[in-house]
N, C-alpha and C positions, 0 to 999 in steps of 0.2 A: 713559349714561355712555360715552364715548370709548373706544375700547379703548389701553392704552399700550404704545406701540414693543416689539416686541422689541428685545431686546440679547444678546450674549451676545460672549466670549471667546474665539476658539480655544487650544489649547495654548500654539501658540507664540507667542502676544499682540497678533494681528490683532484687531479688535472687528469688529463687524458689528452695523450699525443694521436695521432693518424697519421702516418703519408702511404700515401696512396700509389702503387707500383704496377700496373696493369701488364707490364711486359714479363712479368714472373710467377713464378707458380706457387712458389714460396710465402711462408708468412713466420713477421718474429713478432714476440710479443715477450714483454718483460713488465715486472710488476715490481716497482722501486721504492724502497721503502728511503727516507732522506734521512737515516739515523744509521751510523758507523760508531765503528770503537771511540772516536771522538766526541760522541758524545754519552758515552757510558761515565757514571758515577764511578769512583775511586773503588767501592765496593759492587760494583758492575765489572770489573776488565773482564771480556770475554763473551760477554754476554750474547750480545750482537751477534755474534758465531757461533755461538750455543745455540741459537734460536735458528738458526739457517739451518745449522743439519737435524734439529729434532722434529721440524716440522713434516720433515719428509717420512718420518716414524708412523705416522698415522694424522688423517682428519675424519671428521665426521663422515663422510662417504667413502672415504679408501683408509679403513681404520688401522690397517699393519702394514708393515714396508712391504710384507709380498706382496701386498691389492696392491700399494700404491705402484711396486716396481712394473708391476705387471702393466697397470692403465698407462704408465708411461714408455714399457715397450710399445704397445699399440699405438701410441701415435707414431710414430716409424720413422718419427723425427729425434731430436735431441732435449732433454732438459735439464737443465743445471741452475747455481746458484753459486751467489760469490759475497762476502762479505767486507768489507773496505774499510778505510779511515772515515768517510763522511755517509756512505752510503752502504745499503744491502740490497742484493738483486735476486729476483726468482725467473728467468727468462726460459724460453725453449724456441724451437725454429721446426714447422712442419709443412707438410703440403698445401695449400689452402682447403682440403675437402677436411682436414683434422683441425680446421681451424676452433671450432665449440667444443672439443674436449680438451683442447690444451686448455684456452680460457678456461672453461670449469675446473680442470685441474689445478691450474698457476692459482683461480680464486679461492679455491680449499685450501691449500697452505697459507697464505693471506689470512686469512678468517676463519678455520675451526679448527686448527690444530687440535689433537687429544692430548698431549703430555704422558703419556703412560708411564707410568713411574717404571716396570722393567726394560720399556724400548726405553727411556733415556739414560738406564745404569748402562747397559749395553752403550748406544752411543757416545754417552759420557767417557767410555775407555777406547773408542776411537779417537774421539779428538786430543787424549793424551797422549797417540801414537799417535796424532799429526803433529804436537809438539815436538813428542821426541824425534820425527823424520827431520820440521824445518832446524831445529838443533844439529841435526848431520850432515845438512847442505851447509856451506861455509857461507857463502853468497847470499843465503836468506838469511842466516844469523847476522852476518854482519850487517847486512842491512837494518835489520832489527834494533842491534847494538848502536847506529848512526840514530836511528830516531829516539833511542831510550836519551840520547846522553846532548842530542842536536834543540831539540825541544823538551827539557828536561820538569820545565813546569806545567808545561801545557800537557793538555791531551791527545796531543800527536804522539807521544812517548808510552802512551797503552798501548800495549803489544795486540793487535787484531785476535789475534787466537789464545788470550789472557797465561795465565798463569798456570802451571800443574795445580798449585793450593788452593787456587779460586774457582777453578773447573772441574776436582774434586768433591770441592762440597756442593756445586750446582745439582738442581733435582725440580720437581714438578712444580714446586711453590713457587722457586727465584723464577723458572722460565714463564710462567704464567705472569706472572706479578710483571716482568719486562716487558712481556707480550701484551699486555690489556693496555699498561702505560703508554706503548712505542706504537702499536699498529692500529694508527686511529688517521680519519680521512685526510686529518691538514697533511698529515705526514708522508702520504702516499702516492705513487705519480706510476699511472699505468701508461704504457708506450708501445706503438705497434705499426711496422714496417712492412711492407709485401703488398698482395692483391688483396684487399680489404678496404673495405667500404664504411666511411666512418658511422653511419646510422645503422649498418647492420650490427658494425663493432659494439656498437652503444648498445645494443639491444641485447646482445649477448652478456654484455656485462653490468646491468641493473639489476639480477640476482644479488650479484654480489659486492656492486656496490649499497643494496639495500641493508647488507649484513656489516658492513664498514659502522664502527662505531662512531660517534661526532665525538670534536673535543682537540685539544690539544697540550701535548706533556711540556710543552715550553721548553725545551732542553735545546741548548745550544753547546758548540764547542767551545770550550776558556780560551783563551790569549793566549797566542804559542810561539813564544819570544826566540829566537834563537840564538845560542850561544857557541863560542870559538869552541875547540874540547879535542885533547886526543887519548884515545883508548886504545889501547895493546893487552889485547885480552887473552890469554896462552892457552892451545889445547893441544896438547903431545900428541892425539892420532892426526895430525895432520900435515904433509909436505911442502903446503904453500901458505904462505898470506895470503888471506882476503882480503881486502880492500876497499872500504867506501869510502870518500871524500865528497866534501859540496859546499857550497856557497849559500847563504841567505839571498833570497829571489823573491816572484811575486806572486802575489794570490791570482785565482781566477779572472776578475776581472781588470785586472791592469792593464790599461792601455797599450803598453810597450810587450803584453805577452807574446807576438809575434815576431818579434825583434827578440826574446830571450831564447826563444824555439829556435830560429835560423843560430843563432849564437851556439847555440849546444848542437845542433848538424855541423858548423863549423869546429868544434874543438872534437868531439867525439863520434861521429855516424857515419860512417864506410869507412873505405881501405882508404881514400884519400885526405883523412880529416886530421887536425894536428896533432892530436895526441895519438893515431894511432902510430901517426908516420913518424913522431917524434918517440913515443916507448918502447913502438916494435920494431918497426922496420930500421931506426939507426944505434937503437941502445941492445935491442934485444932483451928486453925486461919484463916481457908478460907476453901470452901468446894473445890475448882480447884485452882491449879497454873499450868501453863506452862511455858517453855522457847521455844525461836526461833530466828532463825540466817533471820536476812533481808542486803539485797548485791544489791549493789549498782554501778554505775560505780566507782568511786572513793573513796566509804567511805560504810560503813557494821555497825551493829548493832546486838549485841547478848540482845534479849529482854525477859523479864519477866513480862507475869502477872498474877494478881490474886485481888479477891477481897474481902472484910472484915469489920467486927463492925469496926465503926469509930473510939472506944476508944481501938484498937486493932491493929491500922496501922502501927504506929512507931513500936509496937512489930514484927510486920509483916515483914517489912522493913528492922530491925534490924538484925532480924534474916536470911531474905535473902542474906545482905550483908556477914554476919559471916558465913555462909554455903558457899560461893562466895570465901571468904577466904581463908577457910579450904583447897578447892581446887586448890588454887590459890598458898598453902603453903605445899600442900601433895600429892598434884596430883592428879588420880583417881585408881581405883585397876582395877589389871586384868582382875577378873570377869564383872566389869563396865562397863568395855570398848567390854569385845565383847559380852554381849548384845547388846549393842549399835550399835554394826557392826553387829549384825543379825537384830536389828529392822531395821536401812537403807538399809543393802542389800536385805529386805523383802518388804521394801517401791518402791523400786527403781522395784525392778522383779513383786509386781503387777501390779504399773504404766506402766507395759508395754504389760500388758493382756486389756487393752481399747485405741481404735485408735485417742481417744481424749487428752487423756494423752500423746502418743507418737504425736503428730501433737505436742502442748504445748513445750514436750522436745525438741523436733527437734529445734525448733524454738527458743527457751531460748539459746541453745547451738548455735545456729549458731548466733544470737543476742552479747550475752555476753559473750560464751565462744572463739570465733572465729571460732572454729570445732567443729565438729560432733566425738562426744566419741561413743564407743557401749558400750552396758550392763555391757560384760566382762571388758571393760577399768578401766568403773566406780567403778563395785565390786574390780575389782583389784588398785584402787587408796586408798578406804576405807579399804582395807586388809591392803595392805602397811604402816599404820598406826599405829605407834606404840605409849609404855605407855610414853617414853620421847618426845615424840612430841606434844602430847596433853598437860602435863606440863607443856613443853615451851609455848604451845599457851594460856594454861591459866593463866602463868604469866603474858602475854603482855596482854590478852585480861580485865582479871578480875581483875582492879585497882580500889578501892575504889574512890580514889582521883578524875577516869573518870566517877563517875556516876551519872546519870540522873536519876529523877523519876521523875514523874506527878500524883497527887491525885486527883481524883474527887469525892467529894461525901458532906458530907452533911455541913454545915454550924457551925458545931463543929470544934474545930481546929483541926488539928489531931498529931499535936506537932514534927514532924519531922522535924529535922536541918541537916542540910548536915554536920557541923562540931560533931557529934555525930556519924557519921557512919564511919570516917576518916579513923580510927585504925582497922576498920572492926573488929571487937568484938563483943560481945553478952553475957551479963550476962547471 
């Protein structure tokens, strides 16, 4: 029998993960902070990712990006960081002999950032030319374009990497003033995967959790209602539509999230799944579509994209909706459905042959599921899934009448009306 994660609480309400991996030489460790662009102030968008890459500009012991790039070639492992809708991550993955200088490293960003007002003008006009790259991917703007206009009140709709205007006038005062508010113990959840031993882990890491401030900024994400909406938004350098569509779906802990997962393997995940065999292989109207379940605290999204000739999208669109239907009106078959449980429970049992992936899980689950599942729990929640239950969720989930899409592409109209796809039909 497996042995199960440690966990445990500090005082001041840091959590700390453990699993314990003796057959690997590896070790991850990520330091998780539980605040994403969702919960940024209206006069915050951005922030959250401001603070991700400035950090790495200097702390107190590696005070300029050389020291620091430098201390992080030497561990001969990898380190990065990612900032999200609910969450921001500072992780790395190294030998277990480097295991006390990533930790010392991962805990300096955490807790003494410098701010130097010339490394963050400098950085500050990176992240404007990360704007302007996800602006020249079409697939990452439209996607963007689906959450600005899908959750329009809430704050799903804060673009992760804020504004040109808002990220222009950021500097050492906003970043501090975010950072003393946001990086304080409730908020924080350390996680750590590979050959590691939980009391040696602890011991390494009471420096710095002695430097973790107590307290907590109360900040939660607003109510993120979602609404129908289509957007044809034109940009002449461009030869295709983008494409995102989706559905109103469930948060994190909904019951039925396994049943919404196999749902979206069935309409969008390999060569054999409906929509691809349905847009590509008999209409020839996109060369990729996929589907995917995105969960949320409060509110979830079952999305589809794909992209296509401009004078092809209503087809496109049309015909997604009418396959959305079908399902919606017939359910899925047998055979459908356990592929679908052999592709996740195949997804689920790689994801745990790499210590990065189980550092990631551990931490999602103790994040947004409240506990810690094992393997077995997981396969056996995706088993217990039957053909009336995906039915029923594809009733609730795949309503015409909830659907959103966002177009991006060329300056041709592309003729989609939302009152056209009502009946969900398809000549």
């Amino acid at each position: 029998m497996p042995k199960r994660p440690f966990r445990t609480v500090t005082p001041q309400g840091t959590e700390i993960l453990v699993e314990t991996l003796p057959h690997v030489r590896s070790c991850s460790v990520g330091f998780w902070v539980k605040r994403g662009s969702c919960c940024e102030l209206p006069q915050e968008e951005g922030l959250a990712h401001f603070i991700e890459h400035t950090v790495f500009k200097g702390t107190e012991r590696y005070p300029c990006p050389q020291v620091m790039a430098e201390a992080t070639d030497r561990l001969g492992g990898n380190v990065d960081a990612f900032t999200g809708k609910e969450n921001a991550c500072f992780y790395g993955k190294v030998l277990r002999e480097q295991l006390p200088a990533l930790v010392d490293l991962l805990g300096e960003l955490v807790t003494t950032p410098r701010f130097d007002a010339d490394e963050l003008a400098r950085e500050r006009q990176v992240i404007l030319e990360e704007i302007s790259q996800s602006e020249d991917q079409p697939d990452d703007w439209a996607s963007e374009l689906f959450y600005a206009h899908f959750w329009p009140e809430g704050a799903l709709a804060h673009p992760i990497l804020g504004t040109r205007e808002q990220v222009a006038g950021y500097g050492p005062d906003q970043a501090r003033a975010y950072f003393q508010k946001t990086y304080r113990a409730p908020n924080l959840l350390i996680a750590a995967a590979g050959d590691i031993q939980a009391g040696a882990f602890l011991d390494l890491l009471q420096p710095i959790l002695d430097r973790i401030p107590p307290g907590h900024d109360g900040t939660r994400s607003d109510s993120n209602q979602p609404i129908p909406f289509l957007l044809n938004t034109p940009r002449k350098d461009l030869q295709q539509i983008s494409l995102v569509m989706g559905f109103p779906a469930y948060p994190h802990q909904h019951p039925d999230r396994s049943a919404l997962n196999l749902l979206s393997f069935v309409l969008g995940a390999g060569m054999s799944s409906r929509l691809f065999m349905e847009l590509r292989e008999r209409h020839a109207l996109c060369y990729q579509v996929g589907s995917y379940v995105s969960q949320y605290r409060d509110t979830g999204a079952l999305q589809i994209a794909a992209s296509c000739a401009p004078d092809r999208a209503q087809e496109l669109v049309r015909r997604t909706v009418s396959e959305c239907a079908r399902v919606r009106r017939e359910g899925v078959t047998a055979d459908e459905l356990e592929r679908a449980k052999l592709q996740l429970r195949t997804s689920l049992a790689l994801n745990q042959e790499s210590t990065s992936n189980r550092m990631f899980s551990l931490a999602h689950q103790a994040i947004h599921m409240d506990r810690l599942r094992s393997l077995d729990e997981q396969v056996g929640e995706i088993d217990q899934v039957d053909l009336e239950q995906v039915h029923r969720v594809a009733a609730q989930v795949l309503r015409p009448e909830a659907f959103g899409v966002s177009a991006l592409g060329t300056t041709r109209a592309t003729g989609i009306r939302l009152r056209d796809l009502e009946d969900g039909t398809c000549p």
